[in-house]
One Martini backbone bead per residue (centre of mass of N, CA, C, O) as a GRO file, in nm:
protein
  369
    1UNK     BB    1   8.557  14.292   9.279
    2UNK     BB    2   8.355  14.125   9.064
    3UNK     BB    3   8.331  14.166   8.712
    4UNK     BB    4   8.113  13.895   8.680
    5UNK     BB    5   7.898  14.033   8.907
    6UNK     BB    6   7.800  14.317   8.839
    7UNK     BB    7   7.530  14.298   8.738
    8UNK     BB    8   7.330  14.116   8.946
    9UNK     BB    9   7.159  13.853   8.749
   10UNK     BB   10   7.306  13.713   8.914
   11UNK     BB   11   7.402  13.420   9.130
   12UNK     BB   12   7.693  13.258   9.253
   13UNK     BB   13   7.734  12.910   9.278
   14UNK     BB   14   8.018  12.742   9.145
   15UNK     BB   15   8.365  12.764   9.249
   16UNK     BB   16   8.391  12.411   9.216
   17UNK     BB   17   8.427  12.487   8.916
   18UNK     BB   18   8.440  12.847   8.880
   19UNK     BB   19   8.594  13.099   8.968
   20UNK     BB   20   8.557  13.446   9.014
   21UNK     BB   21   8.774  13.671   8.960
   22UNK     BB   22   8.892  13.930   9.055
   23UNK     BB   23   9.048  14.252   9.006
   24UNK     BB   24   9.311  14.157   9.117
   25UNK     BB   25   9.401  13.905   8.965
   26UNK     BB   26   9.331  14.051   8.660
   27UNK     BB   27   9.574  14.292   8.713
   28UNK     BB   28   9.800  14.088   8.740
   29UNK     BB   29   9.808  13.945   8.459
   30UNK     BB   30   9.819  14.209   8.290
   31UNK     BB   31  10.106  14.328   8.427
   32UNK     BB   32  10.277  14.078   8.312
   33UNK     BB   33  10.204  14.117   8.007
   34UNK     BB   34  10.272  14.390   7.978
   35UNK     BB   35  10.561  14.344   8.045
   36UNK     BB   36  10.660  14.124   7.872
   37UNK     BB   37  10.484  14.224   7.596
   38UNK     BB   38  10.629  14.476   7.564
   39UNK     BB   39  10.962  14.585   7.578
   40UNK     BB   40  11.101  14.334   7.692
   41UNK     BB   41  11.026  14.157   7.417
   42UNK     BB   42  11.315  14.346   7.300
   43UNK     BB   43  11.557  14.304   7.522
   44UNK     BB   44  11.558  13.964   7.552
   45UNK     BB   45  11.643  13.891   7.861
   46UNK     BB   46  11.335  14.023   7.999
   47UNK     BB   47  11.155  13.832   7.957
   48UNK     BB   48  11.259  13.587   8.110
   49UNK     BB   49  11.305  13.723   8.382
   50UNK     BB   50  10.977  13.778   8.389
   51UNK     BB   51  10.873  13.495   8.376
   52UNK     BB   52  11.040  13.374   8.627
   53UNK     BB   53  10.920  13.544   8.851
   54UNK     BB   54  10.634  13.486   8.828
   55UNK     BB   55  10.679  13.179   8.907
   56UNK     BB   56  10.828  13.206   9.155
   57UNK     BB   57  10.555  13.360   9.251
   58UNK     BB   58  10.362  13.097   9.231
   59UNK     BB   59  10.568  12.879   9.395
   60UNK     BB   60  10.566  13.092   9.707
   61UNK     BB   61  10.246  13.098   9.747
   62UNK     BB   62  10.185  12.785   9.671
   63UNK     BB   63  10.318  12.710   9.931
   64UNK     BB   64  10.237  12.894  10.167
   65UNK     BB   65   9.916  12.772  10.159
   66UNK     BB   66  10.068  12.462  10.220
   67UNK     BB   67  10.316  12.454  10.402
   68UNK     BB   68  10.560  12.489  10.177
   69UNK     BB   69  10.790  12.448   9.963
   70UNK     BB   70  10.873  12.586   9.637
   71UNK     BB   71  11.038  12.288   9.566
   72UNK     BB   72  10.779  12.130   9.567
   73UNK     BB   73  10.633  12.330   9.332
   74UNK     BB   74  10.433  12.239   9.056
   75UNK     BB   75  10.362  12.358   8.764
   76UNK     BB   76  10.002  12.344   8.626
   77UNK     BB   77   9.698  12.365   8.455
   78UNK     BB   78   9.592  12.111   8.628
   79UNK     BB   79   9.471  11.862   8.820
   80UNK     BB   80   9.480  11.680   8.631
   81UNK     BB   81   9.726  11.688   8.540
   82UNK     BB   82   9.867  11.631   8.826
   83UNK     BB   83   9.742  11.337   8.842
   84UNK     BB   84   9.879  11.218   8.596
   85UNK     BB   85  10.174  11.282   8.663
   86UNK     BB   86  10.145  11.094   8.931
   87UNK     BB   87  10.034  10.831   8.754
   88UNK     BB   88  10.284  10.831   8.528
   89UNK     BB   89  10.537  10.792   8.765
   90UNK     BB   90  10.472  10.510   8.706
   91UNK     BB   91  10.522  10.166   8.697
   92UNK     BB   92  10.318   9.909   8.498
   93UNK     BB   93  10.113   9.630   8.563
   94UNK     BB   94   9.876   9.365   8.545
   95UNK     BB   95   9.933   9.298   8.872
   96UNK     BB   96   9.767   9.552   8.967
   97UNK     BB   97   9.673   9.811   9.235
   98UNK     BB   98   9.416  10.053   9.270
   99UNK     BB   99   9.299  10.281   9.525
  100UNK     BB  100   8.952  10.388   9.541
  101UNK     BB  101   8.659  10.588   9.461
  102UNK     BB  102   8.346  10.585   9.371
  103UNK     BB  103   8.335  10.967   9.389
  104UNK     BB  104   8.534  11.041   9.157
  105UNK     BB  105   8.665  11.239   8.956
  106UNK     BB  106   8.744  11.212   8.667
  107UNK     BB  107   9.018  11.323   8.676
  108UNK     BB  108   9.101  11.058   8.850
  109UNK     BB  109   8.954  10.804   8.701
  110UNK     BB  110   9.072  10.804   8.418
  111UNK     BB  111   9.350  10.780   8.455
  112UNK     BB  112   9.317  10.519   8.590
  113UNK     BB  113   9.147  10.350   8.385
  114UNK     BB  114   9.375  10.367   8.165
  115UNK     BB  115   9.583  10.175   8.342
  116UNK     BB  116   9.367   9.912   8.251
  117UNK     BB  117   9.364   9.931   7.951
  118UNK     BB  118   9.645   9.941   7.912
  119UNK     BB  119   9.775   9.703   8.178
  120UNK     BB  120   9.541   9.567   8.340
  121UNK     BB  121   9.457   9.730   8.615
  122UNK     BB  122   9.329   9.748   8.904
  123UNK     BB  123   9.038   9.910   9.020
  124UNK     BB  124   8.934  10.016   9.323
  125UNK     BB  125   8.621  10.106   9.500
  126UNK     BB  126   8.518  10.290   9.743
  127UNK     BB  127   8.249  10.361   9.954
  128UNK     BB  128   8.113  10.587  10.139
  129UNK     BB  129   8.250  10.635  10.385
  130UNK     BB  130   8.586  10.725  10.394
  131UNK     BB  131   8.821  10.497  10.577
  132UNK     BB  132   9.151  10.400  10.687
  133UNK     BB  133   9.032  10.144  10.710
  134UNK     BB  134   8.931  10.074  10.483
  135UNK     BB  135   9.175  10.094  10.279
  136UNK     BB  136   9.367   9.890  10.441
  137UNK     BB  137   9.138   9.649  10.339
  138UNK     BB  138   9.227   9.690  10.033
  139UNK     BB  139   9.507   9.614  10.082
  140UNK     BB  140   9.761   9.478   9.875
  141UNK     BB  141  10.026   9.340   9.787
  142UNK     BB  142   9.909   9.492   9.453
  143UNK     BB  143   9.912   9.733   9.561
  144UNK     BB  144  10.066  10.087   9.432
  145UNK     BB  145   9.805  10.276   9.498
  146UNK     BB  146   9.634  10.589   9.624
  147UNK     BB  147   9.358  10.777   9.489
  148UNK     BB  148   9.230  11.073   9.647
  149UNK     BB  149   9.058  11.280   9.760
  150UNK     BB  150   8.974  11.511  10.011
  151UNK     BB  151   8.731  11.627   9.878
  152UNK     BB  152   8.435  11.574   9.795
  153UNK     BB  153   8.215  11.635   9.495
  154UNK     BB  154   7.922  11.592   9.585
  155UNK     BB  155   7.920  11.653   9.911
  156UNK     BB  156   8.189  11.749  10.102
  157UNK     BB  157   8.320  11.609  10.248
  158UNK     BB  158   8.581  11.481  10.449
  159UNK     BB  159   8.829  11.324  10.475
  160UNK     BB  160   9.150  11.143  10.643
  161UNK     BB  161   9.411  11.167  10.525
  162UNK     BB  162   9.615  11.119  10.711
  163UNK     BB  163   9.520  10.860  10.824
  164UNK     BB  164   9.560  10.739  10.533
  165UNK     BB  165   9.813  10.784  10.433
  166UNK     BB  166   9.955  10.629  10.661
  167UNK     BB  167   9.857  10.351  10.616
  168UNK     BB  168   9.991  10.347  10.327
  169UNK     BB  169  10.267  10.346  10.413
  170UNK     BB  170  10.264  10.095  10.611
  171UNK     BB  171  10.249   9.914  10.332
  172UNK     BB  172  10.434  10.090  10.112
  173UNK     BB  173  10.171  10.313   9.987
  174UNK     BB  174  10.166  10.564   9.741
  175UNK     BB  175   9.992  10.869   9.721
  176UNK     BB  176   9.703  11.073   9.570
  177UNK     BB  177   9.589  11.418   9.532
  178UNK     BB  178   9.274  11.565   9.488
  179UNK     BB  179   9.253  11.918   9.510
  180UNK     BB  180   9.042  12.069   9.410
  181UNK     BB  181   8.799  12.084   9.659
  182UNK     BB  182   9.022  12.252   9.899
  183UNK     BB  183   9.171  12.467   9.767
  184UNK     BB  184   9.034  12.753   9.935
  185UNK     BB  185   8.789  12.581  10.089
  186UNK     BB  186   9.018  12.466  10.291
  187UNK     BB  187   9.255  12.383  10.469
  188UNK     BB  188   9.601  12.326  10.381
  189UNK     BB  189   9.873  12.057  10.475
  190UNK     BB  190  10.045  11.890  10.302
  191UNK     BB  191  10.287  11.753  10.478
  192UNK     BB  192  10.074  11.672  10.715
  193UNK     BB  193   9.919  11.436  10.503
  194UNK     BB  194  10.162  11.236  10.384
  195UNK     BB  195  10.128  11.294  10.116
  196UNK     BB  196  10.305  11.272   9.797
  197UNK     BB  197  10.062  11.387   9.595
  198UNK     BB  198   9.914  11.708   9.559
  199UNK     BB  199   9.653  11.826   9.354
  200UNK     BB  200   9.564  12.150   9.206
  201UNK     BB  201   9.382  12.427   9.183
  202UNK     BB  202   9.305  12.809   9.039
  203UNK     BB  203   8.965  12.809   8.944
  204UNK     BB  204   8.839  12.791   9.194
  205UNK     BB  205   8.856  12.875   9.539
  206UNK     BB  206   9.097  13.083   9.487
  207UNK     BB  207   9.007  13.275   9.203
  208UNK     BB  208   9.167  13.237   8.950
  209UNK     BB  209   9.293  13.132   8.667
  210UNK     BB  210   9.261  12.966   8.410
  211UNK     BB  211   9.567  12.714   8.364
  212UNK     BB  212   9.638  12.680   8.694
  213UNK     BB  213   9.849  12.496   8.880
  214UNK     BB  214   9.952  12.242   9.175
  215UNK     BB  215  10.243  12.028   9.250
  216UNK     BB  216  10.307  11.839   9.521
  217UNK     BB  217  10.620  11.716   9.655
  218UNK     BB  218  10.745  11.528   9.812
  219UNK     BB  219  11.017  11.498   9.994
  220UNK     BB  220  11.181  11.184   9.864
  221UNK     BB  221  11.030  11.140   9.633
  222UNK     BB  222  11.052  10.887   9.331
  223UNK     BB  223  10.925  11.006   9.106
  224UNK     BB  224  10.866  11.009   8.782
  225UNK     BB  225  10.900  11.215   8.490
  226UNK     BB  226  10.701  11.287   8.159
  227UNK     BB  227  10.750  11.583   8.179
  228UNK     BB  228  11.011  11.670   7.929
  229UNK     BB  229  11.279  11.962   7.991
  230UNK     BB  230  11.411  12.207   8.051
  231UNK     BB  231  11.291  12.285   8.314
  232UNK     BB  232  11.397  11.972   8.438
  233UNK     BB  233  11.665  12.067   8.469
  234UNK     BB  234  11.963  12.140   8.656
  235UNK     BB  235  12.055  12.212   8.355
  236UNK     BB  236  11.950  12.378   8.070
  237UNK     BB  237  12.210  12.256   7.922
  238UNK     BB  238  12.182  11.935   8.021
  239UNK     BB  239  12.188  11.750   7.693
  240UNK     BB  240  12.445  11.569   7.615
  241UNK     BB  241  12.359  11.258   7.607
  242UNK     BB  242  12.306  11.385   7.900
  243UNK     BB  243  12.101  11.383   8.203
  244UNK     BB  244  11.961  11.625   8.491
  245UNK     BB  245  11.728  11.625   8.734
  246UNK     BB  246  11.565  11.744   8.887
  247UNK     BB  247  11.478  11.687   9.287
  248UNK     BB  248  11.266  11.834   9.269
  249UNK     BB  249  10.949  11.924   9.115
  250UNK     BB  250  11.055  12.072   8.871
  251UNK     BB  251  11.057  11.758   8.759
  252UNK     BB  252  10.742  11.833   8.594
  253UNK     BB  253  10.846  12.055   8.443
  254UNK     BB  254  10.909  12.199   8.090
  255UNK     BB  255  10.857  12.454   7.997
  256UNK     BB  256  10.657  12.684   7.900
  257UNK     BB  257  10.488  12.962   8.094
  258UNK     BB  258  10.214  13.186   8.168
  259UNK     BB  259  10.280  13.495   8.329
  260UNK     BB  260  10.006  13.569   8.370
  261UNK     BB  261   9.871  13.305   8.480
  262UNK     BB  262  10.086  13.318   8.747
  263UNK     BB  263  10.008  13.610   8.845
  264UNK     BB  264   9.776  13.562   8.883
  265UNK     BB  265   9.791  13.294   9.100
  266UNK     BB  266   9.958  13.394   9.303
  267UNK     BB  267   9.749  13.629   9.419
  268UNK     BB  268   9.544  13.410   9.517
  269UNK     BB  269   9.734  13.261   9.693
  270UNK     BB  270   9.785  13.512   9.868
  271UNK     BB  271   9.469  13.588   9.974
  272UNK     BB  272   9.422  13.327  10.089
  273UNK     BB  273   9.706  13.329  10.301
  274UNK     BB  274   9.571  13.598  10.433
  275UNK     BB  275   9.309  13.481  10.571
  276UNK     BB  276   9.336  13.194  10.657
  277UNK     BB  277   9.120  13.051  10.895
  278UNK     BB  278   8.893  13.251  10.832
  279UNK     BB  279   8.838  13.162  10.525
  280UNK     BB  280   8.705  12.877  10.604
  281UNK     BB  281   8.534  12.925  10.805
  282UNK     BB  282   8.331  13.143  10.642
  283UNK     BB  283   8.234  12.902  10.500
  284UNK     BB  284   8.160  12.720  10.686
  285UNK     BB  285   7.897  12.892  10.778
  286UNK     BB  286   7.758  12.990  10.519
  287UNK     BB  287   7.703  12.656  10.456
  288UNK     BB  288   7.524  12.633  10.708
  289UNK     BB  289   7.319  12.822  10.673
  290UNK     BB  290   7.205  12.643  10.420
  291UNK     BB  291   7.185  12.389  10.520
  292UNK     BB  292   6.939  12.463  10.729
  293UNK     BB  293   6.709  12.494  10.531
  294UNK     BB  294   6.568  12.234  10.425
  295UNK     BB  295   6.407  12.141  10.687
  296UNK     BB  296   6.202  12.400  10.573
  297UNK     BB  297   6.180  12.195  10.336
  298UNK     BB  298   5.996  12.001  10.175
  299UNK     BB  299   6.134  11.748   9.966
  300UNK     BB  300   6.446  11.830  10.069
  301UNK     BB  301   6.753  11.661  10.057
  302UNK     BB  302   7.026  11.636  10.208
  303UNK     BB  303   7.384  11.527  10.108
  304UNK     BB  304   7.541  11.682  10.351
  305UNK     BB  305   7.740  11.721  10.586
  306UNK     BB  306   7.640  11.796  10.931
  307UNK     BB  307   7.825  12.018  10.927
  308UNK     BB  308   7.976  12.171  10.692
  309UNK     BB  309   8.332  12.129  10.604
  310UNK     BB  310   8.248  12.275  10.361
  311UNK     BB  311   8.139  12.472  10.055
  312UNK     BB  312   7.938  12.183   9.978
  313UNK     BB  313   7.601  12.203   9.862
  314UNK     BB  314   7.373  11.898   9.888
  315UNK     BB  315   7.059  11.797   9.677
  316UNK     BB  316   6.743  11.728   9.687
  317UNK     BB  317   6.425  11.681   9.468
  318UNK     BB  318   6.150  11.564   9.451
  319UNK     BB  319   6.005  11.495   9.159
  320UNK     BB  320   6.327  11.543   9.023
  321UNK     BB  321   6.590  11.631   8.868
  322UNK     BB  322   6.819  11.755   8.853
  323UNK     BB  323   6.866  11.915   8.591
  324UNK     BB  324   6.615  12.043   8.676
  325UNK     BB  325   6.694  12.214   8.915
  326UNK     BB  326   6.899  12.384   8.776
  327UNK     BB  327   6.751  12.503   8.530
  328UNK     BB  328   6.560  12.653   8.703
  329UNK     BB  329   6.715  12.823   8.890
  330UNK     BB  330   6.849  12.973   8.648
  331UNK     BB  331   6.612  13.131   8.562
  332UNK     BB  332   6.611  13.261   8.854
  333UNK     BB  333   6.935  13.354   8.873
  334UNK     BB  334   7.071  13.065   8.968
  335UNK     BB  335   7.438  12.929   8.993
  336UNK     BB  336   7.524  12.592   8.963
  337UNK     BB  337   7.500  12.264   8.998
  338UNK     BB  338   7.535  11.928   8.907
  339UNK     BB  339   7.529  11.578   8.951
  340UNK     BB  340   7.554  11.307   8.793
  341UNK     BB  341   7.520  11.011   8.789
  342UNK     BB  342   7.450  10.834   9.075
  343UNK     BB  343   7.442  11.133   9.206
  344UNK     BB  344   7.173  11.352   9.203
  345UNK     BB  345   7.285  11.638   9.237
  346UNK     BB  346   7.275  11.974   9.395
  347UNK     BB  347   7.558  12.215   9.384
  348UNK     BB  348   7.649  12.447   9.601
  349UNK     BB  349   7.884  12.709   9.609
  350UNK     BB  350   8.033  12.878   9.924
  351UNK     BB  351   8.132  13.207   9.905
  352UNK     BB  352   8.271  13.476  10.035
  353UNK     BB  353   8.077  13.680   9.851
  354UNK     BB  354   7.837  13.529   9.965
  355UNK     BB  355   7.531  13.613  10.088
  356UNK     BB  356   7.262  13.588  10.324
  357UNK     BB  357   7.059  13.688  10.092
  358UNK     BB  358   7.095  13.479   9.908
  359UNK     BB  359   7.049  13.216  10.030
  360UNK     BB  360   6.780  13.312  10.127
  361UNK     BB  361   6.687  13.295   9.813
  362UNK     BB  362   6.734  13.021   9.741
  363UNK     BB  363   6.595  12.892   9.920
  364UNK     BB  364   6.310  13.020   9.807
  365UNK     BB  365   6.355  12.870   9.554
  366UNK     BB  366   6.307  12.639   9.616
  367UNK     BB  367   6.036  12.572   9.780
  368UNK     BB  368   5.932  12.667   9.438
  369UNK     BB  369   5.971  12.342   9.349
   0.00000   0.00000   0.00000
């Protein structure tokens, strides 16, 4: 099913990072691109029709996979993108205060971090684990964000989404979740976990092609858009002096958008939620397999929850930085990733294609180290 592994040459644990499409993904980009640009693209209004309808299937599917209406979601890059388009959807002064955690990814601490540079705003950080009350604790008159995570990327955590989203709500202050490590890793019911904005990516557990994400906006939430363009407005050719903004989440969409990498992400997120509950489920047994297996090895200190609640399994061994066990690793055959200072983790992504025969030659690849 996916042509990245035919060789066998590799062991592939790292779809936490990049997941390799089947192909069944990349079969659906193709015959996108081959409608769009064979003969509809001199046909006039025929690539235009068969555009749409990709997009429409791409956030009917992401809609679908979080539990979601597709008015509700936008589409976008990629988690990062969808991070800042929510982080920069508010305006901002020196007086103000975002909260968030020690262990947040570049993707969304950078974007906070800019805020501080930029208007001199406060970001406070968390320690995990992170809970309801943390926040709580944490807010202030002066705080106008909480931005964090669902799974953590360093050690595969769950955090309390709702239980947090309620915390900051009661207190006034709107929710931005960064959806990378969750959405096709764990279940995620977006309007039950009552963020405001929740964004997601397809190149990760979904296995779906890089460039394409999304970004869920609550009904009613009142964020403004500065990604703006014809396909924000309510009419596409509202603009002579005066426009209107979609009320919907697609007024964060702004232009033009590749059809075939729609038509990839939505067969993804259609396989993924045609798993259902079962598709999480086994990810979560094969990552505790995993997990279990350090105990039986000498100085390998596991760092992740458990039993683990997502598919990533982190782990050190003593006398070695990760990036030395990241690179023997490799060498041997297993592709992983490591987790940068100060958290110094090797973290295996494990997905549904990994069999326990690989598992288990992975622990006994570490016990060699």
């Amino acid at each position: 099913m996916f042509p990245a592994l035919k060789s066998g040459e590799f062991v592939y644990l790292n779809s936490g990072g990049s997941g390799p499409p089947p192909f069944s993904v990349i079969e659906a980009s193709r015959r996108a691109e081959d409608l769009c640009y064979g003969p509809a693209y001199a046909e006039g209004s025929g690539l235009y029709a068969r555009q749409r309808e990709s997009l429409d299937e791409a956030r009917e599917a992401a809609a679908r996979l979080l539990g979601a209406n597709p008015q509700d979601i936008a589409l976008t890059q990629s988690t990062t993108h969808g991070i800042n388009l929510a982080v920069h959807s508010m305006d901002w002064s020196e007086s103000d205060e975002v909260v968030s955690t020690a262990t947040e990814h570049p993707g969304c601490l950078v974007p906070l971090y800019h805020l501080g540079s930029r208007y001199g705003v406060k970001v406070k950080l968390l320690s995990p684990p992170v809970t309801a009350e943390k926040v709580a604790r944490a807010i202030t008159p002066r705080t106008r964000l909480v931005a964090l995570s669902h799974v953590d990327w360093t050690t595969g955590a769950v955090w309390p989404l709702e239980e947090i989203c309620a915390a900051a709500r009661d207190r006034g202050v709107p929710t931005v979740v960064d959806g990378a490590q969750s959405v096709g890793n764990i279940s995620v019911d977006a309007p039950a976990t009552g963020a405001d904005m929740y964004a997601f990516t397809g190149h990760k557990w979904l296995l779906g092609p890089e460039g394409m994400g999304g970004l869920y906006v609550r009904p009613g939430c009142k964020a403004y858009s500065t990604n703006l363009g014809y396909a924000s407005l309510a009419g596409p050719f509202d603009y002579e002096g005066h426009y209107e903004l979609r009320e919907d989440a697609r007024r964060f969409e702004s232009s033009t958008t590749s059809p075939a990498l729609a038509a990839g992400f939505a067969r993804a997120a259609r396989e993924a939620a045609d798993r259902g509950e079962a598709g999480p489920e086994e990810i979560r047994r094969r990552a505790g397999l995993l997990a279990s297996m350090p105990d039986e090895i000498p100085r390998v200190h596991l760092r992740t929850p458990t039993p683990p609640p997502s598919g990533l399994v982190s782990f050190e061994v003593e006398g070695l930085t990760a990036e030395e066990v990241n690179a023997r690793l490799l060498e041997r055959g297993f592709v992983l990733r490591f987790i940068p200072d100060p958290y110094p983790y090797v973290r295996a992504s494990v997905h549904l294609f990994n069999t326990e025969e690989e598992l288990e030659r992975l622990a006994k690849a570490v016990s060699r180290l």
